[in-house]
CHARMM internal coordinates of N, CA and C (Angstrom, degrees):
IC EDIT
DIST 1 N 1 CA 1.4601
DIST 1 CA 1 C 1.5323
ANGL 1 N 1 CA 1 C 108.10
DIST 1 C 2 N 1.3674
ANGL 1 CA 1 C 2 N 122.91
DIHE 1 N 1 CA 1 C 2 N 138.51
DIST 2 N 2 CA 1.1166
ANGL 1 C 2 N 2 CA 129.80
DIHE 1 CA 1 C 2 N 2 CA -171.86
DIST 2 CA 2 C 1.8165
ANGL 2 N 2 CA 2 C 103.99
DIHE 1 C 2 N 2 CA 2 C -89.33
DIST 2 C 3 N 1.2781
ANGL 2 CA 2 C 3 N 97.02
DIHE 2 N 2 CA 2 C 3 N 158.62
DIST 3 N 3 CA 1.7791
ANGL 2 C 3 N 3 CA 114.39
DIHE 2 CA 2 C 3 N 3 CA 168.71
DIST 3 CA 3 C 1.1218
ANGL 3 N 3 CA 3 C 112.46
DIHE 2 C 3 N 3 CA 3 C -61.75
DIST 3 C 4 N 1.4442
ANGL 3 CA 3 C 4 N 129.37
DIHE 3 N 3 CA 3 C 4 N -44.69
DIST 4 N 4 CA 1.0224
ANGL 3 C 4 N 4 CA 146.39
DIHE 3 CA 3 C 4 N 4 CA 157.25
DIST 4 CA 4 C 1.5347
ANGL 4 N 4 CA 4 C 113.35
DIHE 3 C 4 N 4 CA 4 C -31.62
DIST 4 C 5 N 1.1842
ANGL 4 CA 4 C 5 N 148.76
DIHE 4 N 4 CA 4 C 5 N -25.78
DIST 5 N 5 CA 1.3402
ANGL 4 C 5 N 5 CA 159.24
DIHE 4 CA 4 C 5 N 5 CA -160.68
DIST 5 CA 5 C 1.8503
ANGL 5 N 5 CA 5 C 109.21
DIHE 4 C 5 N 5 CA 5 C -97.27
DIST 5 C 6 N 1.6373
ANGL 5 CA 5 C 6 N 96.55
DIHE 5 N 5 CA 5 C 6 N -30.30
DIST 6 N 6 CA 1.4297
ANGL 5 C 6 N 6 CA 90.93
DIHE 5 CA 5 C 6 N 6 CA -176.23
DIST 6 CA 6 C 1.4826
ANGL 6 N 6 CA 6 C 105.61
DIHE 5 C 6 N 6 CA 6 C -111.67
DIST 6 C 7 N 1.5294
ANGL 6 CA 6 C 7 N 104.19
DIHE 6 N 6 CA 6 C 7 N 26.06
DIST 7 N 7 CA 1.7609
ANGL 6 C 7 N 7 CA 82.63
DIHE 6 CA 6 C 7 N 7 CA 170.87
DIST 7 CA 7 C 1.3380
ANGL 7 N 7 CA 7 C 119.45
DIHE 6 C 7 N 7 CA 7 C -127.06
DIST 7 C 8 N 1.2247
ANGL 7 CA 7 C 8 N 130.52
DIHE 7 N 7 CA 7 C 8 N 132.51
DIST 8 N 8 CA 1.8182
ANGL 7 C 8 N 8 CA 132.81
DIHE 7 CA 7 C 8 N 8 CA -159.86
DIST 8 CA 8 C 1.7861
ANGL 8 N 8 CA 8 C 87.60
DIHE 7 C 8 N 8 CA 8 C -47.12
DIST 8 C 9 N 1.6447
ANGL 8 CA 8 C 9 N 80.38
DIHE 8 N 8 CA 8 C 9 N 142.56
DIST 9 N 9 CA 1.5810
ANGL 8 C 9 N 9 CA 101.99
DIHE 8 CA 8 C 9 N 9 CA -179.73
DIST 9 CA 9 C 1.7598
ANGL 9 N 9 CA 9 C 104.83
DIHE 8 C 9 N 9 CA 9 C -63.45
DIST 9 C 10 N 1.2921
ANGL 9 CA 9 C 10 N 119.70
DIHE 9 N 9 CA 9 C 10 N 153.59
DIST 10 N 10 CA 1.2697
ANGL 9 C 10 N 10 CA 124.00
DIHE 9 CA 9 C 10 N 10 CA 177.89
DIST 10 CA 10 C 1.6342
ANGL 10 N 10 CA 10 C 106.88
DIHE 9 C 10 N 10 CA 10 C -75.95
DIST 10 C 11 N 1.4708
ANGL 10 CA 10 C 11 N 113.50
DIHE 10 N 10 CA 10 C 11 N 150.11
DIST 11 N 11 CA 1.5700
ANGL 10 C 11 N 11 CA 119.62
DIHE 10 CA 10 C 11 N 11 CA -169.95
DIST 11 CA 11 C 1.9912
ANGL 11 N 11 CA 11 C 79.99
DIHE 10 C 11 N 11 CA 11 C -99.81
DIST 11 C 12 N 1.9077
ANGL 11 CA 11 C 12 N 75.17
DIHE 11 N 11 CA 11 C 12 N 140.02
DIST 12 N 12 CA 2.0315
ANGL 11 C 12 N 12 CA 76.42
DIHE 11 CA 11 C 12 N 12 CA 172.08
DIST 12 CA 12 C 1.2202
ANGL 12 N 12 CA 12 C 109.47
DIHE 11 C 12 N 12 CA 12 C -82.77
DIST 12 C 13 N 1.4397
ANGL 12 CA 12 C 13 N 127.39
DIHE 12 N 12 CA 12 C 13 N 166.86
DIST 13 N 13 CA 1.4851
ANGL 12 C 13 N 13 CA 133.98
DIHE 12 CA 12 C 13 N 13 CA 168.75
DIST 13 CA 13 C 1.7721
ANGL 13 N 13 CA 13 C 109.05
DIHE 12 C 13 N 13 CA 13 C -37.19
DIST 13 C 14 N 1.4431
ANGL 13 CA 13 C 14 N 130.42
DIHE 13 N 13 CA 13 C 14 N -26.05
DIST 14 N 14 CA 1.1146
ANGL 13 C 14 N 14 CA 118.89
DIHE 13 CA 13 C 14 N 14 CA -145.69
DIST 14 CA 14 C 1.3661
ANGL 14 N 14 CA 14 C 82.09
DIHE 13 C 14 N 14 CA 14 C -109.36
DIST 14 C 15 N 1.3797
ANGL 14 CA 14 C 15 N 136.20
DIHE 14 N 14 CA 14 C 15 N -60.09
DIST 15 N 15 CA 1.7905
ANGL 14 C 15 N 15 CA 119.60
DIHE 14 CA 14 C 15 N 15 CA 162.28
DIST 15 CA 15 C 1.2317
ANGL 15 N 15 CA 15 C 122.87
DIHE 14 C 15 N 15 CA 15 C -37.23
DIST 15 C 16 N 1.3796
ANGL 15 CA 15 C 16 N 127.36
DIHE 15 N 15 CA 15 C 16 N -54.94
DIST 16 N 16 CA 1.3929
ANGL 15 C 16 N 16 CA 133.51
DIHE 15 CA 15 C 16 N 16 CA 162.20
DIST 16 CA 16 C 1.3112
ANGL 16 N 16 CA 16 C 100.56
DIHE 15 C 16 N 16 CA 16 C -10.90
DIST 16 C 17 N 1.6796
ANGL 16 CA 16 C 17 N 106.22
DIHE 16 N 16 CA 16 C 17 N -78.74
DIST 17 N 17 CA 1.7726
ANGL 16 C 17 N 17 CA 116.50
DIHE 16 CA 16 C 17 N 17 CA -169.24
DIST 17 CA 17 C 1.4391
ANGL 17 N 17 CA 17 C 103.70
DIHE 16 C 17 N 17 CA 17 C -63.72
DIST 17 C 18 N 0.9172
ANGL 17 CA 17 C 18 N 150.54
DIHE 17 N 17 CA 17 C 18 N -71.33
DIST 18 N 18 CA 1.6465
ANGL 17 C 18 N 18 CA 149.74
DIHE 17 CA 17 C 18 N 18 CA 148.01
DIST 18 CA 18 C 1.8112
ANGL 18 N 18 CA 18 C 105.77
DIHE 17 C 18 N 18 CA 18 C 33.11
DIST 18 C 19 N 1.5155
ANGL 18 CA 18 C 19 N 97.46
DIHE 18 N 18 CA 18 C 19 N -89.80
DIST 19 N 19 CA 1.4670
ANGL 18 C 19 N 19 CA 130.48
DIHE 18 CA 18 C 19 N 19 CA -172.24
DIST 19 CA 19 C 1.6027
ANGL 19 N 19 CA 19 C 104.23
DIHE 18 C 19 N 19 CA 19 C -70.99
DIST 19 C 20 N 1.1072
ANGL 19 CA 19 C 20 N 131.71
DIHE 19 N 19 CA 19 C 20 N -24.47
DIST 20 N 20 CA 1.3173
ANGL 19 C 20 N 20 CA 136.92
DIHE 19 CA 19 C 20 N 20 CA 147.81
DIST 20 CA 20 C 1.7320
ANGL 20 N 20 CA 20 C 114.04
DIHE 19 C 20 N 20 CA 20 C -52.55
DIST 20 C 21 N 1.1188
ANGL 20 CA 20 C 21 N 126.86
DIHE 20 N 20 CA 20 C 21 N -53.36
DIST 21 N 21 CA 1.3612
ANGL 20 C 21 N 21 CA 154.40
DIHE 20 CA 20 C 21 N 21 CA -132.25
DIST 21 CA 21 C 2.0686
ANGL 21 N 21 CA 21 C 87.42
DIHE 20 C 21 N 21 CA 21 C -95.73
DIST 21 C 22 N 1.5393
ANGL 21 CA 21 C 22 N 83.02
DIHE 21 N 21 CA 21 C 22 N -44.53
DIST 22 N 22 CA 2.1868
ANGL 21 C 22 N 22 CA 94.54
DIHE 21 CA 21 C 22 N 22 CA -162.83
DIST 22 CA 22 C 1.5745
ANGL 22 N 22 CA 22 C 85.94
DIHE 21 C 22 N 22 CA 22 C -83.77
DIST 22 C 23 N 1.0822
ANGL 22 CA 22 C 23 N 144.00
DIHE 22 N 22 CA 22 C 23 N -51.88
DIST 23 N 23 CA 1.3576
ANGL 22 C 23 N 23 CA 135.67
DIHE 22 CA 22 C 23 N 23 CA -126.94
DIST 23 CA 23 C 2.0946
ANGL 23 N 23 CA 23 C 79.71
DIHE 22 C 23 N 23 CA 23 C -100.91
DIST 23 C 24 N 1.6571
ANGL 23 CA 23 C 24 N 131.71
DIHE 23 N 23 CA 23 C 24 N -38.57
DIST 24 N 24 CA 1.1064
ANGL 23 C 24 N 24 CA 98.58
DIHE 23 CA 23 C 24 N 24 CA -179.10
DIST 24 CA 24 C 1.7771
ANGL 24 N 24 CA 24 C 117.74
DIHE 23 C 24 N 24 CA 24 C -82.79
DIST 24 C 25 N 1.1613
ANGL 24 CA 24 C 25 N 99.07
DIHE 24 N 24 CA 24 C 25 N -8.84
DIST 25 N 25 CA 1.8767
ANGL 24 C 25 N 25 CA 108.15
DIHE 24 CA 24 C 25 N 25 CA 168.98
DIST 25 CA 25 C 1.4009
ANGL 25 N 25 CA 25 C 106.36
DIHE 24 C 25 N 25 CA 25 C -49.63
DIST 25 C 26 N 1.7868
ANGL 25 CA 25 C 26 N 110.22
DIHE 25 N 25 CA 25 C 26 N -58.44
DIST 26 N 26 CA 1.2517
ANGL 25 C 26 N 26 CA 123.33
DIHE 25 CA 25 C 26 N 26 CA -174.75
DIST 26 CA 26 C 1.3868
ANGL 26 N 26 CA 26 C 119.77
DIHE 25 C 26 N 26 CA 26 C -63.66
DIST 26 C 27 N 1.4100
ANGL 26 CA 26 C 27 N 136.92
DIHE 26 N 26 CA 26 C 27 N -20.34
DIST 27 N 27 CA 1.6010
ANGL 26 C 27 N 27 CA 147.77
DIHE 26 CA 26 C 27 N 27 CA 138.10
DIST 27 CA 27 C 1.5729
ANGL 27 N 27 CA 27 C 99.44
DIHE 26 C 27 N 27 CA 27 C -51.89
DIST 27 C 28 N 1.1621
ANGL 27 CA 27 C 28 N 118.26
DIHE 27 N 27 CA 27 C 28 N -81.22
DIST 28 N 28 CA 1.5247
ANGL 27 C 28 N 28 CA 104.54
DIHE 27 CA 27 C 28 N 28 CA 178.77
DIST 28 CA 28 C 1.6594
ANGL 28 N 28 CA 28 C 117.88
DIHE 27 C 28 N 28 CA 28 C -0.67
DIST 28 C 29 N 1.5355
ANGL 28 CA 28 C 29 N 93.79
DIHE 28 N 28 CA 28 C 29 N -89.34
DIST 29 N 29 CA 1.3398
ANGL 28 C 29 N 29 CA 116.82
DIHE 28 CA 28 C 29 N 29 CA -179.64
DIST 29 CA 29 C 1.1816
ANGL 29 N 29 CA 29 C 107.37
DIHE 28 C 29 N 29 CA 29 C -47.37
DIST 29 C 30 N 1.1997
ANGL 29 CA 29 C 30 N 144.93
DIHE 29 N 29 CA 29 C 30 N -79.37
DIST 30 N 30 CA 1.6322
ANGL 29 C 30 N 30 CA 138.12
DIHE 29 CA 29 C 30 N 30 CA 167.16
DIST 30 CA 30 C 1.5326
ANGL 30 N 30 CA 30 C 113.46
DIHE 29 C 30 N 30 CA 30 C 12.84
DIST 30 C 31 N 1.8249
ANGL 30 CA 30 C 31 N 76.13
DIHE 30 N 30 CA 30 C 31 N -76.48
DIST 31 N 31 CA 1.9858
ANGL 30 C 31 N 31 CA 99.16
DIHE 30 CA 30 C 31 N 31 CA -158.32
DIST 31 CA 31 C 1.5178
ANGL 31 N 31 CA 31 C 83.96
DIHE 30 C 31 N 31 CA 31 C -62.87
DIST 31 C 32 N 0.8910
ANGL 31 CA 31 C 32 N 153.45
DIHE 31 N 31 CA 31 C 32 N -75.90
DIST 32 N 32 CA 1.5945
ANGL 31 C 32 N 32 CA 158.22
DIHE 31 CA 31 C 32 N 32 CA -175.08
DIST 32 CA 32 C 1.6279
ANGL 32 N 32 CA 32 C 110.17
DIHE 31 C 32 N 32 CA 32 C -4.63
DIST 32 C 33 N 1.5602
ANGL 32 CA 32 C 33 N 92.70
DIHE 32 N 32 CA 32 C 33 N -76.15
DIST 33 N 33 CA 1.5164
ANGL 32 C 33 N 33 CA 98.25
DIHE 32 CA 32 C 33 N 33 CA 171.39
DIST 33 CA 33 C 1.4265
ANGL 33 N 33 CA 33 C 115.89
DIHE 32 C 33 N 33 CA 33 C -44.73
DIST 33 C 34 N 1.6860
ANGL 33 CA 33 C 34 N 110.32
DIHE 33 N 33 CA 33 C 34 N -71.44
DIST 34 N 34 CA 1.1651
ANGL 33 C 34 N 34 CA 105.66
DIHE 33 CA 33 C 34 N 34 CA -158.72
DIST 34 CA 34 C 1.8157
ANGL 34 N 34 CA 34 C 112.86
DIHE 33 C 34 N 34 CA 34 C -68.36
DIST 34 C 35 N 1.3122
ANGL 34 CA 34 C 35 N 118.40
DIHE 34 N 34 CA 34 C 35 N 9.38
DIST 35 N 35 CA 1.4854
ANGL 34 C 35 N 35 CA 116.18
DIHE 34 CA 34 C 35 N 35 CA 154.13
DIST 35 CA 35 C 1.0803
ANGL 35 N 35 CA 35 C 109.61
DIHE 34 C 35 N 35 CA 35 C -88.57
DIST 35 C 36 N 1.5894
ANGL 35 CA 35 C 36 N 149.76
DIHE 35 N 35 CA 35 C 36 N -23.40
DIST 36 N 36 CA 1.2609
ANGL 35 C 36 N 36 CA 144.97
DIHE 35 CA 35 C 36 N 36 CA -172.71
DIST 36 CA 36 C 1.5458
ANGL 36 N 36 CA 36 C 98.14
DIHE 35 C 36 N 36 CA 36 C -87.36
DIST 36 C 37 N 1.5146
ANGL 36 CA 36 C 37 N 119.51
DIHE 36 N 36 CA 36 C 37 N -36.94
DIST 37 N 37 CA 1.7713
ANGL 36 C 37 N 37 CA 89.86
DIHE 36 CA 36 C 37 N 37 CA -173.88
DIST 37 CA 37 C 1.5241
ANGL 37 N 37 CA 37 C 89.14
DIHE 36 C 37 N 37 CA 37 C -91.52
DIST 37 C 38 N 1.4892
ANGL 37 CA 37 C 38 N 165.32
DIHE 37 N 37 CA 37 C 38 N 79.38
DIST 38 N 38 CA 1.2023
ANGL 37 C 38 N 38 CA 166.89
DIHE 37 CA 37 C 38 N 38 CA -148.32
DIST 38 CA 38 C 1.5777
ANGL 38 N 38 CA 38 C 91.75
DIHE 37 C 38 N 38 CA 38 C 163.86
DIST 38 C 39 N 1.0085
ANGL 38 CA 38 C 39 N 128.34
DIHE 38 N 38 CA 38 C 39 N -30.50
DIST 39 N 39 CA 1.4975
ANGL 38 C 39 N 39 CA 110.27
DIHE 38 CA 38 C 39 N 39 CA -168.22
DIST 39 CA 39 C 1.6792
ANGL 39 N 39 CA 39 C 81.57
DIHE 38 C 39 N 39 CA 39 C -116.52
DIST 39 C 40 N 1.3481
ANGL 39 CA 39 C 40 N 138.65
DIHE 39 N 39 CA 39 C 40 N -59.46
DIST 40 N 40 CA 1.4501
ANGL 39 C 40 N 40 CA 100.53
DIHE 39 CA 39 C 40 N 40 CA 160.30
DIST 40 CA 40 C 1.4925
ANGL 40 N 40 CA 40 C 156.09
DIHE 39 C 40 N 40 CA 40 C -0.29
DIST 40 C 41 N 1.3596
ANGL 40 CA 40 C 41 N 88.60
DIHE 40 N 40 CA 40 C 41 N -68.44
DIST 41 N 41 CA 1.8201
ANGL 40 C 41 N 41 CA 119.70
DIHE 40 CA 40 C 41 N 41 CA 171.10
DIST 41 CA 41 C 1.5281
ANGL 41 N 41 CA 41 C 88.32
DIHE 40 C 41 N 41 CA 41 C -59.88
DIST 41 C 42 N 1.0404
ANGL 41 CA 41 C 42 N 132.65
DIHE 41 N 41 CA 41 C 42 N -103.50
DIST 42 N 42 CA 1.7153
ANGL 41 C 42 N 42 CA 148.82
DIHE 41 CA 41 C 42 N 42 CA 173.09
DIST 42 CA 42 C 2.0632
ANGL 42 N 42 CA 42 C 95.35
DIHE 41 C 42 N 42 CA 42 C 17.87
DIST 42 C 43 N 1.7806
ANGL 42 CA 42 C 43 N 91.38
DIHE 42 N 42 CA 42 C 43 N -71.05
DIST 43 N 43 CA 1.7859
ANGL 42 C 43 N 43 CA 98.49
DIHE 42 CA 42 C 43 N 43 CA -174.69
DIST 43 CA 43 C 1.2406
ANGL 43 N 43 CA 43 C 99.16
DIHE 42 C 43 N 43 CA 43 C -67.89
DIST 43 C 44 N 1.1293
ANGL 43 CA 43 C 44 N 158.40
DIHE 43 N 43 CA 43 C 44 N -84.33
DIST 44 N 44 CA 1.3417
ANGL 43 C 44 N 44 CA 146.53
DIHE 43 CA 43 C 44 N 44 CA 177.79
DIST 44 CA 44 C 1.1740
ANGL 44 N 44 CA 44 C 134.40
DIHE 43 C 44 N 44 CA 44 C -1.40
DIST 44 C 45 N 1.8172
ANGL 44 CA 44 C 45 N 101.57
DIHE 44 N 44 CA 44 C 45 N -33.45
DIST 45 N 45 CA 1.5098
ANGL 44 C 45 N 45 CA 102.17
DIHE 44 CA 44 C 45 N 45 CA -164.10
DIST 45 CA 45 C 1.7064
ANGL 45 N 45 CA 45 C 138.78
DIHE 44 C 45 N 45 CA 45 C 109.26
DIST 45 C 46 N 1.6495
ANGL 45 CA 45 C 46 N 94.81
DIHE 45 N 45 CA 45 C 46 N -43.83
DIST 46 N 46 CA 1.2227
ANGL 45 C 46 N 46 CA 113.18
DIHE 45 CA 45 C 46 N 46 CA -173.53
DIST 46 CA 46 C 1.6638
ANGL 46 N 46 CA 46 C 122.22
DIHE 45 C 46 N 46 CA 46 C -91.87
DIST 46 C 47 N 1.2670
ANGL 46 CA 46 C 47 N 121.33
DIHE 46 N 46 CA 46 C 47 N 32.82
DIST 47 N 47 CA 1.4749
ANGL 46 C 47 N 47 CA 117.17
DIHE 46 CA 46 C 47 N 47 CA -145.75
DIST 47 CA 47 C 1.7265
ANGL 47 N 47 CA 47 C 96.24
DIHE 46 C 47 N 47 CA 47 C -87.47
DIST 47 C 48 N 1.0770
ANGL 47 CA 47 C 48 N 125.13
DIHE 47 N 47 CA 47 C 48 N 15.41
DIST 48 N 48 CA 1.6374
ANGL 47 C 48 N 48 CA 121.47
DIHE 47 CA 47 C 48 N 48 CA -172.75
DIST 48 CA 48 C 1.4529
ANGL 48 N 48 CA 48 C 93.54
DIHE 47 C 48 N 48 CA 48 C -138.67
DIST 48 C 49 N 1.5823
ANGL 48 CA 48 C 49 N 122.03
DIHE 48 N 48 CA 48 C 49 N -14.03
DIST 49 N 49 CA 1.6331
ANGL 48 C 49 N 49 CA 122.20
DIHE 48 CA 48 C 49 N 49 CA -163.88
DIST 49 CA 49 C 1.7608
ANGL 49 N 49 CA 49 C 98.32
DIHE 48 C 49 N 49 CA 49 C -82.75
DIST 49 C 50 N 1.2717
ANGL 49 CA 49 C 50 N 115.78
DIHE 49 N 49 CA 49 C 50 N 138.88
DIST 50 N 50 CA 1.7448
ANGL 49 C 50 N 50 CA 121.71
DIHE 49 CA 49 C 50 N 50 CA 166.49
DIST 50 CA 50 C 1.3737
ANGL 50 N 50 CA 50 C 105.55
DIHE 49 C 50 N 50 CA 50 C -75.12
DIST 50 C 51 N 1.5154
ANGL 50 CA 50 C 51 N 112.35
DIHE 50 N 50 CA 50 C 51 N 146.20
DIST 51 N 51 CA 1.4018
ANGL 50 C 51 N 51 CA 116.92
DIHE 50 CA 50 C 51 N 51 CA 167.75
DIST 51 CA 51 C 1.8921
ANGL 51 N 51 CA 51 C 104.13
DIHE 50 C 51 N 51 CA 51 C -52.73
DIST 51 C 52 N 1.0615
ANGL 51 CA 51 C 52 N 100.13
DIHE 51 N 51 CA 51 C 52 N 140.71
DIST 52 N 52 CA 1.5545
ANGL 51 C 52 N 52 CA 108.87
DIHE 51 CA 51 C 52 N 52 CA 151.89
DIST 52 CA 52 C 1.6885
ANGL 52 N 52 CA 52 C 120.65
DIHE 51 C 52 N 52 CA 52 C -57.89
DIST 52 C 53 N 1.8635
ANGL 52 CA 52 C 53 N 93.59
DIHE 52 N 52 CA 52 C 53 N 138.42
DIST 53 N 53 CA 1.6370
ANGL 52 C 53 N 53 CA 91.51
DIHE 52 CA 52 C 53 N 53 CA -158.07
DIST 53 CA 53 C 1.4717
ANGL 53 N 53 CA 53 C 77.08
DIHE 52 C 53 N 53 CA 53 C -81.81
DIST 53 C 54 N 1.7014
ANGL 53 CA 53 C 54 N 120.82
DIHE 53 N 53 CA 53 C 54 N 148.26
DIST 54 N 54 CA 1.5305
ANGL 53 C 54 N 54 CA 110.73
DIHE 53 CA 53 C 54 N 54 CA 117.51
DIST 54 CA 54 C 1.1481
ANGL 54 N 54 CA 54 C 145.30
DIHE 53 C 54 N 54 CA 54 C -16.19
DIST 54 C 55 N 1.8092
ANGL 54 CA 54 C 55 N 102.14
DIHE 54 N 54 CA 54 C 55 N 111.48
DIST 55 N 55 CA 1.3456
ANGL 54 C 55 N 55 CA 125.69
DIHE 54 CA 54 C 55 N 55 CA 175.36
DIST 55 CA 55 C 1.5194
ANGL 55 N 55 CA 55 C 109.43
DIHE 54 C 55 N 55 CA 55 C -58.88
DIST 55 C 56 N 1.3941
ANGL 55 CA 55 C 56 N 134.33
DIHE 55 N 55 CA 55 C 56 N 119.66
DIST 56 N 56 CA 1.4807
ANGL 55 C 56 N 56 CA 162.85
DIHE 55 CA 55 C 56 N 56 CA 159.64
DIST 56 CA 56 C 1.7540
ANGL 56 N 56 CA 56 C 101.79
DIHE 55 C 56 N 56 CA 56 C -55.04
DIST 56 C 57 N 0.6702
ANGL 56 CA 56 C 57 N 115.44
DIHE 56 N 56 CA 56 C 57 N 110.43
DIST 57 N 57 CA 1.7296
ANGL 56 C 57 N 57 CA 107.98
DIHE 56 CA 56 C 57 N 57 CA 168.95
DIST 57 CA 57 C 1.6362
ANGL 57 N 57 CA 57 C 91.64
DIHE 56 C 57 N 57 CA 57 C -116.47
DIST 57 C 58 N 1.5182
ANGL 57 CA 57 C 58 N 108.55
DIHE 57 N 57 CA 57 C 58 N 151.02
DIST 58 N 58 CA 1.4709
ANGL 57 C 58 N 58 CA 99.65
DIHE 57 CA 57 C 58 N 58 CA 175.76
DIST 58 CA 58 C 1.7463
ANGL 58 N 58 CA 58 C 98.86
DIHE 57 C 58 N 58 CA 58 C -113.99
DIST 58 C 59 N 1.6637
ANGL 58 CA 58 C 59 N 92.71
DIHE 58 N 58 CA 58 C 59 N 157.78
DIST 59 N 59 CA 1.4598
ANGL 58 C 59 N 59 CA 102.04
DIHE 58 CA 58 C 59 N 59 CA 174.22
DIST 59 CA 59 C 0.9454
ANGL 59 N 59 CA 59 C 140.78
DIHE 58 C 59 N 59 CA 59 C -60.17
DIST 59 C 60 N 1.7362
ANGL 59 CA 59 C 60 N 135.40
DIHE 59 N 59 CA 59 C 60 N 121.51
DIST 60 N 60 CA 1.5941
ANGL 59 C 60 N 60 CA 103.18
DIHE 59 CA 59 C 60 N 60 CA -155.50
DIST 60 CA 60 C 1.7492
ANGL 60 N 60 CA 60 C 87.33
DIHE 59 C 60 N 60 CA 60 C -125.35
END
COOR INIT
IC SEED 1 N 1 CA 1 C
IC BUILD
């Protein structure tokens, strides 16, 4: 058995660019969101306030 057998196949130049291409889209989108709920919070008011915990009612 060759050496060759145990090592992950090489990505071609054109996947390379691919998975390059998805993963900075996928930052895009990220940073996107997390400026839209940040500038949300901001208009609201609440941008330092914690969500409210859930109210516990007990079982009776």
């Amino acid at each position: 058995m060759s050496l060759k057998s145990y090592n992950r196949p090489q990505l071609s130049v054109a996947a390379l660019a691919r998975r390059e291409a998805l993963m900075a889209f996928q930052n895009r989108v990220a940073e996107s969101v997390k400026n839209d709920v940040l500038k949300k919070r901001q208009d609201s008011g609440n941008a330092t306030e914690q969500v409210p915990a859930k109210k516990e009612y007990p079982i009776s």
